[in-house]
C-alpha positions in Angstrom: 11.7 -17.2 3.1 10.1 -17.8 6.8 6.9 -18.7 7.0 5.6 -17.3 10.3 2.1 -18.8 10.4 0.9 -22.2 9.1 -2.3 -21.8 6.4 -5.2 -22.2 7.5 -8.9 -22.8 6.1 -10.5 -19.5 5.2 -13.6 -19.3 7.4 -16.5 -17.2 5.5 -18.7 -16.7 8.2 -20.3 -12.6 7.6 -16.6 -12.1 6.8 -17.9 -11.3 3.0 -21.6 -9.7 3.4 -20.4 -7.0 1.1 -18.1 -8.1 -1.3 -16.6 -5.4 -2.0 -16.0 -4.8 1.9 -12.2 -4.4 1.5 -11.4 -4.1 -2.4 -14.2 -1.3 -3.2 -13.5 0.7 0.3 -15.7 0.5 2.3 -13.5 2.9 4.4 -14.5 6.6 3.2 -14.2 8.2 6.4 -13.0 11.7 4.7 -11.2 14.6 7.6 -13.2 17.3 5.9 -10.3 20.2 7.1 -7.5 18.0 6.0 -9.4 17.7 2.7 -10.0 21.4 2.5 -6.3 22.4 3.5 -5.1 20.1 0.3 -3.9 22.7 -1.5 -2.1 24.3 0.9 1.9 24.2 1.1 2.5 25.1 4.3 6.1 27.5 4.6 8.6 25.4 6.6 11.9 26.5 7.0 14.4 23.4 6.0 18.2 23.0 6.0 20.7 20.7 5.9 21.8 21.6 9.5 18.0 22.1 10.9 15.9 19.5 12.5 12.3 20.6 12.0 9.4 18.7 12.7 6.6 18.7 9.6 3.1 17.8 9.4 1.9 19.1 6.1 -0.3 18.3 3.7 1.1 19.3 0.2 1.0 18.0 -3.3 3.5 17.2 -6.4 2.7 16.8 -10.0 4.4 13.2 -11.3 3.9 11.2 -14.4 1.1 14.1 -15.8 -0.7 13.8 -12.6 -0.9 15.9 -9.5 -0.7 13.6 -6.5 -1.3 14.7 -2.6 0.5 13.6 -0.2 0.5 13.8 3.9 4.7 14.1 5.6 4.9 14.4 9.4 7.7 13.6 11.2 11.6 15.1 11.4 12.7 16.0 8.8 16.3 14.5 8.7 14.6 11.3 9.1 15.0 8.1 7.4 11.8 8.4 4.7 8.7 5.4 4.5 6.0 5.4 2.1 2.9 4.7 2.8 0.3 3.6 -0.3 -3.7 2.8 1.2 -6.0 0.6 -0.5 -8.1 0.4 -3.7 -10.6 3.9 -3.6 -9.2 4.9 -0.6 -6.9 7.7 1.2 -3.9 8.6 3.1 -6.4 8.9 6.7 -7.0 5.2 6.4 -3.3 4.4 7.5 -3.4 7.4 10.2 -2.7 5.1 13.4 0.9 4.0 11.2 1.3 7.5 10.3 1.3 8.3 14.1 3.3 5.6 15.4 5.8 5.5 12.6 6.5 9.4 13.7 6.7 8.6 17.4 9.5 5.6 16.3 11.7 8.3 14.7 10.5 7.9 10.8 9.5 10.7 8.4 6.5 9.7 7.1 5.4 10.2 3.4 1.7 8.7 3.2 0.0 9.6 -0.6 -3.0 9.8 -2.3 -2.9 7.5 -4.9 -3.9 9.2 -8.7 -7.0 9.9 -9.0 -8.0 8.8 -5.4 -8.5 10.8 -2.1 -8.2 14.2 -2.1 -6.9 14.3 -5.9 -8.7 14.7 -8.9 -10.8 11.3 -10.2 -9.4 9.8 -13.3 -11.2 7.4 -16.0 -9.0 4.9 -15.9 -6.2 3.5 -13.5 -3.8 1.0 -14.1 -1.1 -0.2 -11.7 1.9 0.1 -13.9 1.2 4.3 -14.1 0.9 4.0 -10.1 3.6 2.5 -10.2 5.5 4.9 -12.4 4.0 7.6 -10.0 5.6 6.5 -7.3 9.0 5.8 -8.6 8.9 9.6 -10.4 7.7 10.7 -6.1 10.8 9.3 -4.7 12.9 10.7 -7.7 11.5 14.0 -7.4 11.6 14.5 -3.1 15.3 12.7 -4.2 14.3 10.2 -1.2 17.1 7.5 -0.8 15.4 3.9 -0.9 12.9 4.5 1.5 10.8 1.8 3.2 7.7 1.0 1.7 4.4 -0.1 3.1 1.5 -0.8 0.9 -1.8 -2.4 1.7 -3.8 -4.5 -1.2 -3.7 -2.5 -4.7 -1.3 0.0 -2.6 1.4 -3.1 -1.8 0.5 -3.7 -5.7 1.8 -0.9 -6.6 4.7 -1.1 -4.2 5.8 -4.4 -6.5 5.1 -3.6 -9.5 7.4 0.0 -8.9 10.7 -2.3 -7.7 10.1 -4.9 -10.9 9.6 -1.5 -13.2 12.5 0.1 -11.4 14.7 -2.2 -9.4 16.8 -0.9 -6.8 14.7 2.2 -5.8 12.9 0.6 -2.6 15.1 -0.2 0.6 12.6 -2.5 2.1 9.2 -3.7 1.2 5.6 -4.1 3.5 2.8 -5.3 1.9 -0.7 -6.0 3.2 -3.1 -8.7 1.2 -1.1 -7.7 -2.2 -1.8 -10.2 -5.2 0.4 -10.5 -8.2 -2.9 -11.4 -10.6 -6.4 -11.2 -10.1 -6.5 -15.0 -9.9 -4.9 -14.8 -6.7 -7.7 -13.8 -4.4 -9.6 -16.9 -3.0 -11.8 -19.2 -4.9 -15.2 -17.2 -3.6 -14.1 -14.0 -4.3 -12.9 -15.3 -7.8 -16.7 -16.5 -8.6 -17.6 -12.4 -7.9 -14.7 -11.0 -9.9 -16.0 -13.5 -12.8 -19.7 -12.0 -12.1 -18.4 -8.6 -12.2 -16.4 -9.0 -15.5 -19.4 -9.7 -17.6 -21.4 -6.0 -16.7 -21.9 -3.6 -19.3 -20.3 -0.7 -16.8 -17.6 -1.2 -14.8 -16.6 1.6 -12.9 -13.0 2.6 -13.3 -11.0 1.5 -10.2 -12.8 -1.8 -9.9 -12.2 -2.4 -13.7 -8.8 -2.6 -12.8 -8.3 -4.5 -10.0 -10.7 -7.1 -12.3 -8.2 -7.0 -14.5 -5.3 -6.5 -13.0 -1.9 -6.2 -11.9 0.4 -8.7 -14.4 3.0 -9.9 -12.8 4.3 -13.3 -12.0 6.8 -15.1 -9.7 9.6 -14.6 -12.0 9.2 -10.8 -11.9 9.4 -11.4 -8.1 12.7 -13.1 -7.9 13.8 -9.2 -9.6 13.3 -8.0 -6.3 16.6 -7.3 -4.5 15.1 -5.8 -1.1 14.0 -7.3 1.8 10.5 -8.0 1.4 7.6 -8.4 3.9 4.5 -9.9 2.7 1.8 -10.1 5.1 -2.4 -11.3 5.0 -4.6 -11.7 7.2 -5.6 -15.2 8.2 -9.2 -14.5 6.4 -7.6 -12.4 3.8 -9.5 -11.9 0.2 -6.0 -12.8 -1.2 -5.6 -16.8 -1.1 -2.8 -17.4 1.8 -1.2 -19.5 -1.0 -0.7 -16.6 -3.2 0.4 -14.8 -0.4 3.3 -17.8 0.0 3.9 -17.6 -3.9 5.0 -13.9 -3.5 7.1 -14.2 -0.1 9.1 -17.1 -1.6 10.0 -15.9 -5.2 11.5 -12.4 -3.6 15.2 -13.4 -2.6 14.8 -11.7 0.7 11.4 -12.2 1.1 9.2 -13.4 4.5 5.7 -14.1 5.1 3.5 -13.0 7.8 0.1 -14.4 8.6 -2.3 -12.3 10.8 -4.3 -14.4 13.4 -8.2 -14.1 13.5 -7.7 -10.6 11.0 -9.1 -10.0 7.4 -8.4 -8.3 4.4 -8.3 -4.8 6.2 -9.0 -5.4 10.0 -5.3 -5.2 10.9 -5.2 -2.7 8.4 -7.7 0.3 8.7 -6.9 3.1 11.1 -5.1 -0.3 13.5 -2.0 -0.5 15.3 -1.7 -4.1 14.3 0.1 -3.6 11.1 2.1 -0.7 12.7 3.6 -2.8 15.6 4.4 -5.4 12.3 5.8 -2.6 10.8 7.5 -1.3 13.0 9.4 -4.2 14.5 10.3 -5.4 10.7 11.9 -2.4 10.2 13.8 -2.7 13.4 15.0 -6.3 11.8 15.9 -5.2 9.1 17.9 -2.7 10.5 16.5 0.5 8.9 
């Protein structure tokens, strides 16, 4: 495991103003006529001897939910995933969309259940996103494809290759945690706080209480593995460590001066790290 950037002290400046700036997004910039076209399946004409360029919006039913999903790119591609943050949508991640079509990727960038353009649910758990994904790559028989996911999104990305080893061919996560425990010690105190309200909505009850996992279920992971966090993350840049060294081909990747989501949201930060991982790493 390389460890690219030494830890440093978490400055809290106005960094947390809003504490739920990054984990209860914060970022619900909806594209109303993407939104409206959700339902559509646009007609394409695909064959195993066409190259065809696609930038649809459609939608799949998996695991007894109908998921949304963005493709662009060609086709004949080799396929990445791309899973946004807690309450959020596929838009968030539209600058990596971009870029990762320009670099000759076909692009697969979901709504995760009950989240952006699909229907709201009462309660989420990270083991059925997980589940969803792994039944979205069986079902558009995608042949471990890259994954990129940022905070529950990289989450889910885990918890799908220690539910289902051997399905992912590489691994990009941005300020994932393995526990709840593993954010830092201030945003711990508000988790705490938050725990002991009557009402909890839904998809804050579960990053509260979850994901589960350990260290142990990251040595199961037999891809390469990029774990990255800002240098003012929410997730503690320990944690971040403890999940880079326990995956057998894992790296970590400290942002400079970037939090939870800067590098993140709509930024071509985390597509040049992208992007130049996947060049590593050969695929």
């Amino acid at each position: 495991m390389k460890d690219i950037q030494k830890k440093t002290k978490y400055p809290f400046l106005l960094l947390f103003a809003s504490i739920w700036l990054c984990f209860i997004p914060v970022f619900r910039s909806k594209d109303t006529k993407e939104t409206q076209d959700t339902k559509k399946t646009f007609a394409v004409e695909e064959s195993k001897n066409d190259t065809t360029h696609l930038n649809e919006i459609r939608n799949v039913d998996v695991n007894g939910v109908n998921i949304v999903y963005k493709v662009q790119g060609e086709n004949q591609n080799k396929p990445v995933i791309l899973l946004h943050g807690n309450s959020g949508e596929h838009d968030h991640l539209s600058v990596m969309i971009n870029q990762l079509d320009s670099a000759g990727y076909l692009v697969y960038a979901l709504d995760s259940r009950g989240q952006g353009a699909n229907a709201p649910l009462p309660e989420y758990h990270y083991i059925d996103m997980a589940n969803d994904l792994h039944e979205f790559i069986e079902k558009l028989h995608l042949n471990k494809p890259a994954i990129f996911g940022w905070s529950d999104g990289g989450n889910t990305a885990l918890q799908m290759e220690v539910l289902h080893p051997n399905t992912a061919g590489a691994i990009i996560t941005a300020g994932a945690n393995l526990f709840p425990e593993g954010v830092v010690a201030s945003f711990w105190e508000e988790f705490k706080k938050e725990m002991l309200k009557d009402s909890i909505p839904p998809l804050t009850k579960m990053m509260l209480f979850e994901p589960q996992m350990s260290a142990t279920d990251m040595q199961s992971i037999q891809c390469p593995a990029l774990i990255v966090a800002g240098e003012h993350d929410l997730i503690d840049l320990a944690h971040t460590q403890l999940i880079a060294e326990n995956i057998p081909q894992g790296e970590m990747y400290i942002v400079p001066n970037e939090d939870h989501g800067s590098f993140v949201y709509k930024s071509p930060i985390i597509s040049e790290i992208v992007l130049n991982y996947l060049k590593k790493i050969y695929y």
